[in-house]
VMD Tcl script that draws the C-alpha trace (Angstrom):
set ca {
  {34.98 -38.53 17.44}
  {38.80 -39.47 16.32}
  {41.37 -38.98 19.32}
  {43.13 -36.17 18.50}
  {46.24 -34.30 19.99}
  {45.89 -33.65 23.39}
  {45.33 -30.25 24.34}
  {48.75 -28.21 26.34}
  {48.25 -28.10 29.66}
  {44.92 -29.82 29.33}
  {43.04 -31.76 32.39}
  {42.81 -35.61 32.44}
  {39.54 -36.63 34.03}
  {39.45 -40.11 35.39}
  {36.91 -41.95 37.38}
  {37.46 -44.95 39.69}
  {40.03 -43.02 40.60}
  {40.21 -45.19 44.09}
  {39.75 -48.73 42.78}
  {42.01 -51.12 41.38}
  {43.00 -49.78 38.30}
  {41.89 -46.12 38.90}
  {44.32 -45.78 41.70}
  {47.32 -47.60 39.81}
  {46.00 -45.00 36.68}
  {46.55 -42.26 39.35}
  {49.60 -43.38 40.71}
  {50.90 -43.03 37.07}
  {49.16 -39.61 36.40}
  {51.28 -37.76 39.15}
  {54.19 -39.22 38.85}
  {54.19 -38.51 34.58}
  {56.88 -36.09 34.13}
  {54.62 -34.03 32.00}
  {52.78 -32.92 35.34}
  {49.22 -33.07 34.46}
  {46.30 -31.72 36.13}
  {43.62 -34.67 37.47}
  {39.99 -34.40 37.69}
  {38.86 -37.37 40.01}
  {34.99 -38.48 39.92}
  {34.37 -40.13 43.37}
  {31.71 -41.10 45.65}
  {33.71 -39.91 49.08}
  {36.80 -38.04 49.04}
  {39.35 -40.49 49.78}
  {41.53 -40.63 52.92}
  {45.13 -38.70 53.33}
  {47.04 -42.01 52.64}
  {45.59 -42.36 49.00}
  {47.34 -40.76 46.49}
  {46.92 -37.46 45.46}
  {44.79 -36.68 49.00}
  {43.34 -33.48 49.68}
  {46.57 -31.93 51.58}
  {49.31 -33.41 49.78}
  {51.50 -32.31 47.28}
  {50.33 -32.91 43.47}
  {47.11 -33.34 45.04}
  {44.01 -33.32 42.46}
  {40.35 -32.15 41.65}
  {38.38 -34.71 43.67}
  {34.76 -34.18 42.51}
  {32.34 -36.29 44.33}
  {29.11 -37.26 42.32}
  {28.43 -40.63 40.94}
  {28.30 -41.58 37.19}
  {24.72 -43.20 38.01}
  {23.55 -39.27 38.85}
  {23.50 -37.09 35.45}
  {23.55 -34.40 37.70}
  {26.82 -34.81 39.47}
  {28.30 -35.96 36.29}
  {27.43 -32.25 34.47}
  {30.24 -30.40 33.73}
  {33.18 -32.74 34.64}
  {34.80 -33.05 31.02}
  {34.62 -29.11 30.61}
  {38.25 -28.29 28.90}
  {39.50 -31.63 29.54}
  {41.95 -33.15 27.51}
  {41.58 -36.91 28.17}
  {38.59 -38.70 30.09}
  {39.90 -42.43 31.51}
  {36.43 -43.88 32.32}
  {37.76 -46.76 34.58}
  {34.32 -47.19 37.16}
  {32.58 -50.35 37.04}
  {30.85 -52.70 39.06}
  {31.79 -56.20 39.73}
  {29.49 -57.29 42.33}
  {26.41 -59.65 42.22}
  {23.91 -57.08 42.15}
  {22.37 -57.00 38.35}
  {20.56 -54.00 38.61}
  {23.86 -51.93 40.09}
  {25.40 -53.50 37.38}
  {23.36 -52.21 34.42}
  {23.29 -48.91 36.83}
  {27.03 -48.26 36.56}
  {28.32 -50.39 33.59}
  {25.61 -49.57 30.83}
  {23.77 -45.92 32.21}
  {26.68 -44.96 34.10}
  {28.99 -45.07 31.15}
  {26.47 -43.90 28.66}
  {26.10 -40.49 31.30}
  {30.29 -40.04 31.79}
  {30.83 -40.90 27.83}
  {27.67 -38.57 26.65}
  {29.32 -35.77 28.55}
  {32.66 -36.66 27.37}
  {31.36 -35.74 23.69}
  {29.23 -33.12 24.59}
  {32.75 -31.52 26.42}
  {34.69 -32.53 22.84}
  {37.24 -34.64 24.92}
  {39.56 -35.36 22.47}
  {40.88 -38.78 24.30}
  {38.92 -41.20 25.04}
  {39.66 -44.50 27.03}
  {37.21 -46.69 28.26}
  {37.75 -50.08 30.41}
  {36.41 -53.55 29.81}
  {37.16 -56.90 29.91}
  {38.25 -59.88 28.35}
  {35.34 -61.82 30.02}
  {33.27 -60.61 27.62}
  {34.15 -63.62 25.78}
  {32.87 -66.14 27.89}
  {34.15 -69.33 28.99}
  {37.07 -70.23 25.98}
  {39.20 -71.84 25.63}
  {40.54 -69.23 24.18}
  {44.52 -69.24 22.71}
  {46.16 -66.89 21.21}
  {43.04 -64.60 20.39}
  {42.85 -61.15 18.22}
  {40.62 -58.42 18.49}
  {37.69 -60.38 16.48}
  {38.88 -63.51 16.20}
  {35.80 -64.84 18.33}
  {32.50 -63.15 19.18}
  {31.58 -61.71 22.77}
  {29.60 -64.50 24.65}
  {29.51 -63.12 28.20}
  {27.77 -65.80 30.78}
  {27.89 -63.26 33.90}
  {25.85 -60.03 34.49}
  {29.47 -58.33 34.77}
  {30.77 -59.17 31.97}
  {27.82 -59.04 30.20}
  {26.83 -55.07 31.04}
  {30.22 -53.96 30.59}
  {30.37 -55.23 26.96}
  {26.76 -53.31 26.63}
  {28.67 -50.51 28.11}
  {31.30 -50.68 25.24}
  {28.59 -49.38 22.55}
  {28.65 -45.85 23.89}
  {32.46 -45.88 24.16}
  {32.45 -46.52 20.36}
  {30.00 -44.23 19.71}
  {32.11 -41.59 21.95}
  {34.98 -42.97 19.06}
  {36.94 -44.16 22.39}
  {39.91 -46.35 23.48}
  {38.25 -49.78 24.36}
  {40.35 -51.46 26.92}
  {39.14 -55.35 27.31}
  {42.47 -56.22 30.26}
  {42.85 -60.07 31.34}
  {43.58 -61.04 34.78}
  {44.96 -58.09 36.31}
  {47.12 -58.76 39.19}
  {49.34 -56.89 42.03}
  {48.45 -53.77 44.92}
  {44.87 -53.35 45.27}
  {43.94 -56.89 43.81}
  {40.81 -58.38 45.55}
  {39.49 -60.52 43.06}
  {42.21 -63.09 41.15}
  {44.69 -63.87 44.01}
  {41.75 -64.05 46.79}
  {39.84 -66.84 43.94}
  {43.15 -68.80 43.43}
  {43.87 -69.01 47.12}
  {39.74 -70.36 47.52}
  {39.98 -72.69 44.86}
  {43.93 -74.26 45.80}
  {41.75 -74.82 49.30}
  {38.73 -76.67 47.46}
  {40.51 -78.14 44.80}
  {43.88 -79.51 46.42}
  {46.10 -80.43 43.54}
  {47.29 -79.79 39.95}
  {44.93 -78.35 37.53}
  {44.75 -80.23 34.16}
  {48.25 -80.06 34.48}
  {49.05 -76.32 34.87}
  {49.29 -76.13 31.08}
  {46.64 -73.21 30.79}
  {47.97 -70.16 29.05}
  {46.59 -66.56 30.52}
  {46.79 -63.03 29.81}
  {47.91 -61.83 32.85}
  {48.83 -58.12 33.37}
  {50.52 -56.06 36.72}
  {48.21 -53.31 37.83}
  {51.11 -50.72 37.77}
  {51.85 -51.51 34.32}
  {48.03 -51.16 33.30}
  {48.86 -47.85 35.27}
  {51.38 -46.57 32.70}
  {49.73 -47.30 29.84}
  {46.89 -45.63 30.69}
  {48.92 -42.29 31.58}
  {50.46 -43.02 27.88}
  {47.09 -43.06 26.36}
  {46.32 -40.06 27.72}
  {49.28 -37.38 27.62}
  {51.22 -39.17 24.88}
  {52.43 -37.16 22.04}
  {50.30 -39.07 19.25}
  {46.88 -40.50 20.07}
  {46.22 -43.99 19.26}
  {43.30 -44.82 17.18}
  {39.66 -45.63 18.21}
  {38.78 -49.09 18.72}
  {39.35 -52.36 20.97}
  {41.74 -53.64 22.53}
  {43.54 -56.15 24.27}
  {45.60 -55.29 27.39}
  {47.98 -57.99 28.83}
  {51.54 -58.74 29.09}
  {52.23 -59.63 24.98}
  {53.89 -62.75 26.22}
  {51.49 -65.68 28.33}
  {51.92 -66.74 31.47}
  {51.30 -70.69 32.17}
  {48.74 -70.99 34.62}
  {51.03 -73.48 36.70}
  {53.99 -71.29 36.57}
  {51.91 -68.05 37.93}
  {50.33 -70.32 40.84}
  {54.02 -71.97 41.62}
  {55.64 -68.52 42.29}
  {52.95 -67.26 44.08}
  {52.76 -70.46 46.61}
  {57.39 -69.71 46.51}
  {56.24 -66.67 47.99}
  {53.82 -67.77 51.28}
  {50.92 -65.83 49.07}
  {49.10 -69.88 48.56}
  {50.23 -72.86 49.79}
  {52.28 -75.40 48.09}
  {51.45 -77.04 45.01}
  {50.29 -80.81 45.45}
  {51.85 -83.23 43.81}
  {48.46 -84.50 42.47}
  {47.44 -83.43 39.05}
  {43.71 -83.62 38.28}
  {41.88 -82.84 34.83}
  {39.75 -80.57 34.37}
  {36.46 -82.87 34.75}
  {37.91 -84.42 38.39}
  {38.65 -80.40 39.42}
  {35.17 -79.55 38.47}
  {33.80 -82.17 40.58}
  {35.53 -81.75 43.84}
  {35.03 -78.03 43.39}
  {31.21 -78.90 43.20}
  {31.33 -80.79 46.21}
  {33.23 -78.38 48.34}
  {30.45 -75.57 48.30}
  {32.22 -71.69 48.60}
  {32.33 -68.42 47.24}
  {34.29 -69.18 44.03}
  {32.45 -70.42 40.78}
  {32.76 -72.86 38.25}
  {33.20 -70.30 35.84}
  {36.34 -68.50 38.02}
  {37.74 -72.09 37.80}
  {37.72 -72.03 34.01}
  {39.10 -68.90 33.63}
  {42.19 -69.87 35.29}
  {42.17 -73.87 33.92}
  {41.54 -73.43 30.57}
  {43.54 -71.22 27.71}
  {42.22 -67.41 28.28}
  {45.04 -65.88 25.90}
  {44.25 -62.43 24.13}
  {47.11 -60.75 22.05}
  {47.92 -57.59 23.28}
  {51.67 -56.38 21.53}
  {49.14 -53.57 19.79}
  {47.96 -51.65 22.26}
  {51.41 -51.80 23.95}
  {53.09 -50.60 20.66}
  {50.90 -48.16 19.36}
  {50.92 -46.11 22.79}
  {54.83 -46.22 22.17}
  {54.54 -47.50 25.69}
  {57.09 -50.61 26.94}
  {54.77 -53.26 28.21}
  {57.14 -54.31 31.00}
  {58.95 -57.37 32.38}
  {55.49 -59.03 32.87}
  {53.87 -60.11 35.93}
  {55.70 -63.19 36.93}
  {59.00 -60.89 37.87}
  {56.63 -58.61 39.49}
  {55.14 -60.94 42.09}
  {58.16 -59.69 44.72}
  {56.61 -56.30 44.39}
  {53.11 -57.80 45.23}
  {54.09 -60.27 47.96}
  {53.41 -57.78 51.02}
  {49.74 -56.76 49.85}
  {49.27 -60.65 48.98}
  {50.07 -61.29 51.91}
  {48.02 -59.09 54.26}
  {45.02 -61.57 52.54}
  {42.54 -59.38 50.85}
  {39.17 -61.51 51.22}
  {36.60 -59.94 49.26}
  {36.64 -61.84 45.69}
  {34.58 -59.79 42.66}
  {33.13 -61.32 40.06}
  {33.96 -61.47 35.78}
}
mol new
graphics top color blue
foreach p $ca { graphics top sphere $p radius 0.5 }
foreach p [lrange $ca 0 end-1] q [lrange $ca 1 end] { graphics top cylinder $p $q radius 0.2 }
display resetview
């Protein structure tokens, strides 16, 4: 199914409306100057504070089901304009990951069709490429090689999102409000693996969550719909792994950078023999190149990608700070 114009005064259904990106995706949806109606798939209704409450002003249509129950999914996309499917799981479990990443999304994007959404977005990852080094990558450039159960349901997940003739969203590290996964992992590792990694050269597609945000709202209510197909979302332009890790430590958010610099073989080992949460494979992602090229998506959604996430780490700082301490997994 092409994306088509989006329908006047049409309804944007989204779900994981209260994680990471759904909430920064929400943010953006009620604060769009086109004022459009949200359809929110949740598990529990969320508190007051979040936005768009029950109570508030611009509040929207929380519907509580979950996308691994057909029958709380039935209905949701009826005269909807757009459906953001942004819920996934990033936990250890493997069978709540094929739950919600392969028969959750087949379920939300098989109702999506049978509703004739006419946008369709669906999130990924860039993990579903594996370990890298990766520089300077295009859509297609390399094959999918996924070494987790994350990563690799969520790139099973993308079949029925083509099929549905979505948006396919594959995001780097995301960072800023709500992150519990990348900032949480560096501070871990910078604690098990005290110095310089392989020099800080490592270039990464690094993105701010409120950014993310916007070009999701663009996706959905912009005037012309961007084609079907994959693609990368990051800041177009790289951020060097050393630079991202020395303004966060300028900040209080890690401590200092050591004056030791380590390759990547001596990291490896010390990490190995300082057991903790964080793996090998979280070290890699943030040692070695993991680049993806991302001006399309930016461009073709006519939507300004941003100053990038190294002059956005002031706006971060506070929720850094308060120490979120529950690190997913890619």
């Amino acid at each position: 199914m092409p994306q088509t114009a989006t329908r006047t005064g049409g309804t944007v259904v989204l779900t994981g409306a209260t994680g990471f990106i759904g909430s920064a995706a929400l943010r953006a949806l009620l604060s769009d100057g086109t004022g459009p109606r949200v359809r929110a798939l949740v598990r529990r209704v969320p508190e007051p504070r979040h936005p768009g409450a029950p109570g508030e002003a611009g509040a929207v249509e929380w519907v509580r089901g979950d996308v691994t129950d057909p029958e709380t999914v039935r209905g949701l996309c009826e005269g909807a304009s757009a459906l953001l499917h942004l819920a996934s799981y990033i936990g250890p479990d493997e069978d709540r990951c094929a739950a919600v990443n392969v028969t959750g999304a087949r379920t939300v994007l098989t109702e999506a069709v049978r509703a004739g959404v006419p946008r369709v977005v669906h999130l990924s990852t860039a993990a579903v490429y594996g370990a890298g080094p990766h520089r300077g990558v295009a859509v297609g450039e390399v094959p999918a090689a996924p070494v987790s159960a994350v990563s690799r349901t969520r790139l099973e997940g993308e079949r029925f999102a083509r099929e549905a003739g979505a948006v396919v969203l594959r995001p780097g590290l995301v960072l800023g409000p709500g992150d519990r996964w990348v900032v949480p992992v560096m501070r871990e590792l910078r604690t098990r693996v005290p110095a310089v990694w392989a020099g800080g050269r490592a270039l990464l597609s690094v993105a701010a969550v409120d950014d993310v945000g916007r070009l999701l709202t663009a996706l959905a209510r912009g005037p012309r719909p961007v084609p079907a197909g994959t693609y990368h979302v990051s800041h177009p332009v790289p951020v060097r792994c050393g630079d991202l890790l020395s303004g966060l430590a300028e900040r209080g958010v890690l401590p200092p950078v050591p004056d030791v610099d380590w390759p990547w073989e001596r990291c490896v080992e010390r990490l190995r023999a300082t057991p903790g949460r964080a793996s090998e494979r979280q070290l890699a992602m943030l040692v070695r190149d993991h680049w993806y090229r991302s001006d399309d998506i930016w461009r073709l959604a006519d939507c300004p990608p941003g100053p990038g996430f190294p002059e956005r780490l002031a706006e971060a700082a506070d929720w850094y700070g308060a120490g979120p301490t529950e690190p997913g997994g890619a």
